[in-house]
C-alpha positions as CSV (number, residue, x, y, z in Angstrom):
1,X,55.2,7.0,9.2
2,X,52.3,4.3,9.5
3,X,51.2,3.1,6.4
4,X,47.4,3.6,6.0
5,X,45.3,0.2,4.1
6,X,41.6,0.3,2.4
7,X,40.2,3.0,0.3
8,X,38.5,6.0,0.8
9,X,36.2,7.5,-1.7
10,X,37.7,10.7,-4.0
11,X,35.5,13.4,-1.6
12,X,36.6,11.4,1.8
13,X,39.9,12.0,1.3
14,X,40.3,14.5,4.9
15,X,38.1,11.9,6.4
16,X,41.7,10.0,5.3
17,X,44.2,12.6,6.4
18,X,42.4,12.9,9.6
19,X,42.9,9.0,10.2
20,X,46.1,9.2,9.1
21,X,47.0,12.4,11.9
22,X,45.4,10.1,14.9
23,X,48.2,7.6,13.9
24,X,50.8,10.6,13.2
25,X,50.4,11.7,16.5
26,X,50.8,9.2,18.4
27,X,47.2,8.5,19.4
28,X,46.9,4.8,18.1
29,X,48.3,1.2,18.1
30,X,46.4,-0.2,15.7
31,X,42.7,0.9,14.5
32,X,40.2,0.2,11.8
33,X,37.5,3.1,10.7
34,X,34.3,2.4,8.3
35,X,31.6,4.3,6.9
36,X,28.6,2.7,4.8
37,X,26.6,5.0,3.0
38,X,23.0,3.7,1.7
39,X,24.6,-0.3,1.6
40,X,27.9,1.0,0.5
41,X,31.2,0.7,1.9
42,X,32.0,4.7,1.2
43,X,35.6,4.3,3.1
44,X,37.3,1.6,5.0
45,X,40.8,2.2,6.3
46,X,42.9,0.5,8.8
47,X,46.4,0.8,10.2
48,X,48.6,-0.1,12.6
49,X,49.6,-3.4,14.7
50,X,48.3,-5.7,16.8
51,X,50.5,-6.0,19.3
52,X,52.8,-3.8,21.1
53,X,56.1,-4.5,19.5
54,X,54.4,-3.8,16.5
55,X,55.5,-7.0,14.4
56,X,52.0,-8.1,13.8
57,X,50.2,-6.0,11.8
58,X,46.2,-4.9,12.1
59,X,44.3,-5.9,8.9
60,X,40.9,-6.2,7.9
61,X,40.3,-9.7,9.2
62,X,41.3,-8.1,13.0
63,X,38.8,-8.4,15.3
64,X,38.4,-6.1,18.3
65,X,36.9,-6.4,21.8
66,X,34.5,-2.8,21.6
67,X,33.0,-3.5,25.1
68,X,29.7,-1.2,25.3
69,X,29.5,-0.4,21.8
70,X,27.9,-4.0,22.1
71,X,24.9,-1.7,23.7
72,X,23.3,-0.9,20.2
73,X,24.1,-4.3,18.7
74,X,21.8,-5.6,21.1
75,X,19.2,-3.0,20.9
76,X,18.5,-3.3,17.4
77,X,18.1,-7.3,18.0
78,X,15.9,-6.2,20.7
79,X,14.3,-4.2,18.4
80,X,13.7,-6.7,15.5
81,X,11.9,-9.3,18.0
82,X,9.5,-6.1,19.2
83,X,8.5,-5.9,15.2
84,X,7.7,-9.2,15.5
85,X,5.3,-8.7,18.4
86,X,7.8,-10.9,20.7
87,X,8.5,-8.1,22.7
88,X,7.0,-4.7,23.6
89,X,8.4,-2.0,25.0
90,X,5.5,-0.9,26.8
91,X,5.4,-4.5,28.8
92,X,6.5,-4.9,32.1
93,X,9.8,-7.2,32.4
94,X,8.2,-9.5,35.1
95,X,5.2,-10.0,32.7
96,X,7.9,-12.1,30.6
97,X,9.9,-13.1,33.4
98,X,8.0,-13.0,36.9
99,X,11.3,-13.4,39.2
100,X,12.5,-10.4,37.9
101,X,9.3,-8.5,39.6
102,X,11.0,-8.3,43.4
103,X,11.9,-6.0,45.7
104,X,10.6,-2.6,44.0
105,X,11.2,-4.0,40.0
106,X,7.7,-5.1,39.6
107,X,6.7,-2.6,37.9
108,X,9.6,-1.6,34.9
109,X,9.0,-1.9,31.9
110,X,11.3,-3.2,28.7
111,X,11.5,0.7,27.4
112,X,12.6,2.1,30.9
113,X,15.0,-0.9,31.7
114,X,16.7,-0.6,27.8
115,X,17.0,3.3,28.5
116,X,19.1,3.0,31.5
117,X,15.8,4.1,33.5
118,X,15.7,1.1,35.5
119,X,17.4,1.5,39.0
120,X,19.5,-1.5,38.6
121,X,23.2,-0.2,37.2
122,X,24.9,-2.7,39.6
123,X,24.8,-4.1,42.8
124,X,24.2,-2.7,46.0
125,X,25.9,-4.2,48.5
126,X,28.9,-5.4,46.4
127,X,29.1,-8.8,44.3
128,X,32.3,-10.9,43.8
129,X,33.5,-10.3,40.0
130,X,33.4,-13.7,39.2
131,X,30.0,-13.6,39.7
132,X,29.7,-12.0,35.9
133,X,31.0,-15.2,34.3
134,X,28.0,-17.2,35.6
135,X,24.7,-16.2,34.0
136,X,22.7,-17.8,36.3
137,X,23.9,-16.8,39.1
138,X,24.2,-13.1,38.0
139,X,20.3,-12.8,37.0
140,X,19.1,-14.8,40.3
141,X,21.4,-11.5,42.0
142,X,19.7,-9.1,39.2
143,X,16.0,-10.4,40.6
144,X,17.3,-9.5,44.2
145,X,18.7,-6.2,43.8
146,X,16.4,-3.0,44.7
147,X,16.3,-0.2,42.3
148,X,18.8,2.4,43.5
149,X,16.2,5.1,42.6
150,X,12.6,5.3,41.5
151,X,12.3,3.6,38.2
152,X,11.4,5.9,35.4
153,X,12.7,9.1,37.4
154,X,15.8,9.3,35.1
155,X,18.5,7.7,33.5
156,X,21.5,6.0,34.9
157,X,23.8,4.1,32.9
158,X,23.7,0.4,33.6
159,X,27.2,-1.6,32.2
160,X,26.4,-4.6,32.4
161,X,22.9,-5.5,34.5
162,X,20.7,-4.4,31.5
163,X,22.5,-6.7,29.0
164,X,22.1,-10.2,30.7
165,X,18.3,-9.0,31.5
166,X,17.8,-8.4,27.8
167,X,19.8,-11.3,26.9
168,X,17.6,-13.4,29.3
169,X,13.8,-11.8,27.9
170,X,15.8,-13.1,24.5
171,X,15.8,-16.6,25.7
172,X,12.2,-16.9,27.0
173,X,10.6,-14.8,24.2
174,X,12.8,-16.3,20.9
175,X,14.3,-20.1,21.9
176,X,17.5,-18.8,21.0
177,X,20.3,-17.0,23.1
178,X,20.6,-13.3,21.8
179,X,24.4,-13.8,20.3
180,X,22.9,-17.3,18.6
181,X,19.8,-15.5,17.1
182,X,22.3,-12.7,16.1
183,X,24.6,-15.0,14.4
184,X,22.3,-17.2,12.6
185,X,20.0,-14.5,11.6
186,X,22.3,-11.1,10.6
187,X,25.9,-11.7,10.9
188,X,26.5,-15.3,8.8
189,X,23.7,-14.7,6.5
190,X,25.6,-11.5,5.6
191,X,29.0,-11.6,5.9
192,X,29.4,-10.1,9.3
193,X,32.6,-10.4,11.6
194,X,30.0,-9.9,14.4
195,X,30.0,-11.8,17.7
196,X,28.4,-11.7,20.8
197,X,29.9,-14.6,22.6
198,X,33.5,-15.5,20.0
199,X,33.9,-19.0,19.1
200,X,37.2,-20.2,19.6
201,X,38.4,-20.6,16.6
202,X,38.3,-16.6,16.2
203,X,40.4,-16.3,19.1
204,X,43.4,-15.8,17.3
205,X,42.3,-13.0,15.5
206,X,41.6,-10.8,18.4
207,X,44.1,-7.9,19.1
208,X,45.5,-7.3,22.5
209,X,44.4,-4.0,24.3
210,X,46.9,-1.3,25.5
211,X,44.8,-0.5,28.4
212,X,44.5,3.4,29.6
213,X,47.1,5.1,31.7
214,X,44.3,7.2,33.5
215,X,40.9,6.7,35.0
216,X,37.8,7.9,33.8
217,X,36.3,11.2,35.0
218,X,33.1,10.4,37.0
219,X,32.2,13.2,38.6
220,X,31.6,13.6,42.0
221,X,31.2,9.9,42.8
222,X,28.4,8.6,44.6
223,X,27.0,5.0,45.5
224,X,24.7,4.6,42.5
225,X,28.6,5.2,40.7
226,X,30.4,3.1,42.8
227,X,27.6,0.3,42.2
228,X,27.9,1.2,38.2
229,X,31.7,1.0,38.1
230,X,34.1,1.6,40.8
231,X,33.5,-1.0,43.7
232,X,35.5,-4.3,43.5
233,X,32.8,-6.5,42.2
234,X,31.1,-3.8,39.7
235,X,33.2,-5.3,36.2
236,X,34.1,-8.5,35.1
237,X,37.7,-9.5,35.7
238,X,39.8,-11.2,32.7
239,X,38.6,-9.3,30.0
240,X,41.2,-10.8,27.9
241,X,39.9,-14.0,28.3
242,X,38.9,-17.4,26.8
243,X,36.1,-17.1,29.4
244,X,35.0,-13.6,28.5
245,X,35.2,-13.6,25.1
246,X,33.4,-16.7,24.3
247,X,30.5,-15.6,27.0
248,X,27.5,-13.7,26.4
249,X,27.6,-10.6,27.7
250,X,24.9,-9.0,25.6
251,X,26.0,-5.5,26.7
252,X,29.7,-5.7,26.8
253,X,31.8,-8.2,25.2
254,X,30.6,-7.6,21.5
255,X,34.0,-8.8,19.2
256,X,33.7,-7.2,15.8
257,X,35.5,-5.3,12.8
258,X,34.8,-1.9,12.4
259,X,32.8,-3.1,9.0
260,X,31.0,-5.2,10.5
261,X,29.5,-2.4,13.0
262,X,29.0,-0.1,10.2
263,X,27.2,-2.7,8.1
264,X,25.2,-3.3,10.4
265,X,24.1,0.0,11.8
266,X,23.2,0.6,8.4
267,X,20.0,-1.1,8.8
268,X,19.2,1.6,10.8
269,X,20.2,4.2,8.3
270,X,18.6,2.7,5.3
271,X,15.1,2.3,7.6
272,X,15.6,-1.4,8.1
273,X,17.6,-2.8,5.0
274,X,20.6,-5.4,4.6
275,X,21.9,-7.1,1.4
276,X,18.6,-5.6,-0.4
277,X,16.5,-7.6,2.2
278,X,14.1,-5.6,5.2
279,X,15.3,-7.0,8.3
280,X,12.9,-4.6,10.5
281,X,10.5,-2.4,10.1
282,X,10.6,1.5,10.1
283,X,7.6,1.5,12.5
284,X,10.2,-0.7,14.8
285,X,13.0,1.3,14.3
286,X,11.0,4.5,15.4
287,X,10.5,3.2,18.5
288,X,13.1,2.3,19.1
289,X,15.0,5.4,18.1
290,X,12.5,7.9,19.6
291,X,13.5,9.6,22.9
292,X,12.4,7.9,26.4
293,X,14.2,10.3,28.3
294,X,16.5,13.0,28.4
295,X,18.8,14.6,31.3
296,X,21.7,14.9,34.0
297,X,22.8,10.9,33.9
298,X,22.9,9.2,37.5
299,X,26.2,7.4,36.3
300,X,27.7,9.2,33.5
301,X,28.6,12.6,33.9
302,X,26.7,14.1,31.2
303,X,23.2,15.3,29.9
304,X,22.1,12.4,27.7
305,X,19.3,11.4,25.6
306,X,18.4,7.8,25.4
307,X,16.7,5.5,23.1
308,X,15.8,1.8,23.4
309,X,19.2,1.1,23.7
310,X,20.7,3.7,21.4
311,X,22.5,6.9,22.4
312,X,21.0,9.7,20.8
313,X,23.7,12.4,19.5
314,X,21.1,15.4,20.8
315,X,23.5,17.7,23.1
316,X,26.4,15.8,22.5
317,X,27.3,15.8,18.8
318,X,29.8,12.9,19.0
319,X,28.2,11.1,16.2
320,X,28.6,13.7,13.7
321,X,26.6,17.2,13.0
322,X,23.4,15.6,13.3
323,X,21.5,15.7,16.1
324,X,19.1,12.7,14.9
325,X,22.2,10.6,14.8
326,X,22.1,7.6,17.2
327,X,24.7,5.3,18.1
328,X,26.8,3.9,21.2
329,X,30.5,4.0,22.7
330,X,32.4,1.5,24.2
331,X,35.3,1.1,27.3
332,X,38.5,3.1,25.5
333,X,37.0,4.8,22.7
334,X,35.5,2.4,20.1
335,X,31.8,3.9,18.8
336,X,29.3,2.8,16.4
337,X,26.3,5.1,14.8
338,X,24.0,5.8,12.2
339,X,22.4,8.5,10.5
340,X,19.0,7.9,8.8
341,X,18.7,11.8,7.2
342,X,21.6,10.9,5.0
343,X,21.4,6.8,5.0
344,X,25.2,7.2,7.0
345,X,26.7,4.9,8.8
346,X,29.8,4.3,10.5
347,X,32.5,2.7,12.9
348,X,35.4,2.9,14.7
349,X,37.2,0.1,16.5
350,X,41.4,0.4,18.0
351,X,43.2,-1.5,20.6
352,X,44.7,1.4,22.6
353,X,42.4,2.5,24.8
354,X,41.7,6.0,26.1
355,X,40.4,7.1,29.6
356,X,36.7,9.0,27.9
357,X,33.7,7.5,28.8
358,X,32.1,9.0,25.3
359,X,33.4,11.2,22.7
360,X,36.6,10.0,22.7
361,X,38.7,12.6,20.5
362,X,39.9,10.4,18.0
363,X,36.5,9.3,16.3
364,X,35.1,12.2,16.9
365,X,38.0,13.7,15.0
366,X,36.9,11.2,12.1
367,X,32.8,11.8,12.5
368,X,34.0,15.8,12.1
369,X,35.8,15.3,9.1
370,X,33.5,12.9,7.6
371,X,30.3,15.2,8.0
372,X,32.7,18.1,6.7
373,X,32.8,15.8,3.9
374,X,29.4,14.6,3.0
């Protein structure tokens, strides 16, 4: 029998047992779940090991790879230089970087390309993967690429392409990269395990993965898909890296604990609050929250409603019983989310990954017991 760490508060204790089953039946390696409620850690529990012979254990100082669950870390930096007036998401990209306006792009704005609205989801024709690991090289391709459908007419999920655009409008409009401005700003300021590009000396406190023993369930796959995720050159290689993990990927490569996450998407729950201090506006955070479109996905196989960056729970209830919930999934089941009606945050980060694109059972196993709960 695993032995389950951290506490739970008295009325969370299903929100325990149901942790504590995952583990049971053999769902988990080694995994980490939190839940902040109005700047307070509610429950934090963690179990498991870090590696596959199970000799090192998972603890609270674990950090974990939680791919696009990156996605909302980023939007809400995103967000915070749009309260400033940095950034609008009514703007055209090229009016803040003018290369970007080729081939059919000229026209996108900030709010369509951050909702997945922006034709760009990969590459068409096909890019070498080591193409990812250098930035410049991989937005020169980005300013090149066609949309693969009419901007605006729709969602399709972008991996990768949206994050080093975002991370690059960071640059021009701030000084700073995005995972710099997010470390100097949020994450050391507040205690954080947060990264978006890991220095080295974290490295050693990154779990191995236990990758998935199936593929993901696309659909009927197409060529905006196989641009997305299935050709060669659609994903970075080495994801285990020294190379990947110090990089910034500002939509991917996020390298967190699960308290980290959920302290942080409580900013959005409290309405823009860390450590007693307003970090954002609620003006801000409704814009970015608010729906920008809703529908069939291009890549993902599912009707989705998308924020600036956030996944909205409407139709999918993944994120809890609230439909005004928001938050974001990443590659093998890690998620993120927040729920400003009851000031609710939460996370969930593990090293065995599943095959789900969202909704992975497991957390949404937790999120069921947890709204059962509160």
């Amino acid at each position: 029998m695993t032995d389950i760490h951290g506490f739970a508060a008295a009325h969370l204790g299903p929100v325990k047992d149901a942790f504590a089953a995952n583990f049971a039946e053999g769902q988990e390696r080694g995994a980490r779940f939190t839940v902040v409620q109005d700047g307070e850690t509610i429950l934090d529990l963690w179990a498991g090991s870090v590696d596959r012979g199970g000799e090192v254990p998972f603890t609270d100082k674990t950090l974990v790879p939680v791919f696009s669950s990156t996605k909302a870390v980023t939007a809400l930096m995103i967000a915070r230089l749009v309260d400033q007036g940095k950034l609008d998401y009514e703007a055209t990209v090229a009016s803040y970087w003018p290369e970007f306006g080729q081939n059919g792009k000229e026209t996108i704005t900030l709010g369509q390309l951050i909702s997945h609205q922006g034709g760009i989801p990969g590459f068409d024709p096909p890019r070498a993967p080591e193409l990812w690991f250098d930035i410049p090289a991989v937005l020169e391709a980005i300013c090149a690429q066609a949309p693969l459908w009419t901007p605006g007419e729709g969602s399709g999920y972008h991996p990768y392409t949206t994050g080093f655009v975002l991370g690059e409008l960071f640059r021009r409009v701030d000084g700073r990269t995005l995972g710099t401005a997010l470390r100097e700003d949020i994450a050391t300021k507040y205690g954080l395990d947060l990264f978006i590009g890991t220095p080295e000396s974290e490295f050693g406190r990154i779990t191995e993965l236990q990758k998935p023993s199936a593929v993901p369930n696309f659909g009927e796959v197409d060529d905006i898909k196989k641009a997305a995720f299935l050709n060669k050159g659609a994903f970075p290689g080495g994801r285990g890296s020294s190379e990947w993990r110090s990089l910034e990927m500002p939509a991917a490569n996020g390298h967190a604990t699960a308290e980290a996450l959920a302290k942080y998407m409580n900013i959005i729950a409290t309405g823009g609050f860390i450590g007693g201090d307003r970090v954002i506006s609620l003006s801000a955070l409704g814009q970015a929250l608010r729906e920008r479109v809703y529908g069939p996905d291009r890549v993902l196989p599912y009707r989705l409603s998308w924020g600036a960056g956030f996944l909205r729970n409407k139709n999918i209830l993944i994120y809890g019983k609230n439909e005004r919930a928001v938050g974001h999934s990443g590659n093998g089941g890690s998620m993120l989310m927040a729920d400003p009606d009851k000031k609710l945050s939460a996370s969930y980060a593990m090293n065995r990954q599943s095959n789900y694109l969202i909704g992975d059972p497991r957390p949404v196993r937790l999120m069921d017991a947890l709204y059962t709960a509160v």
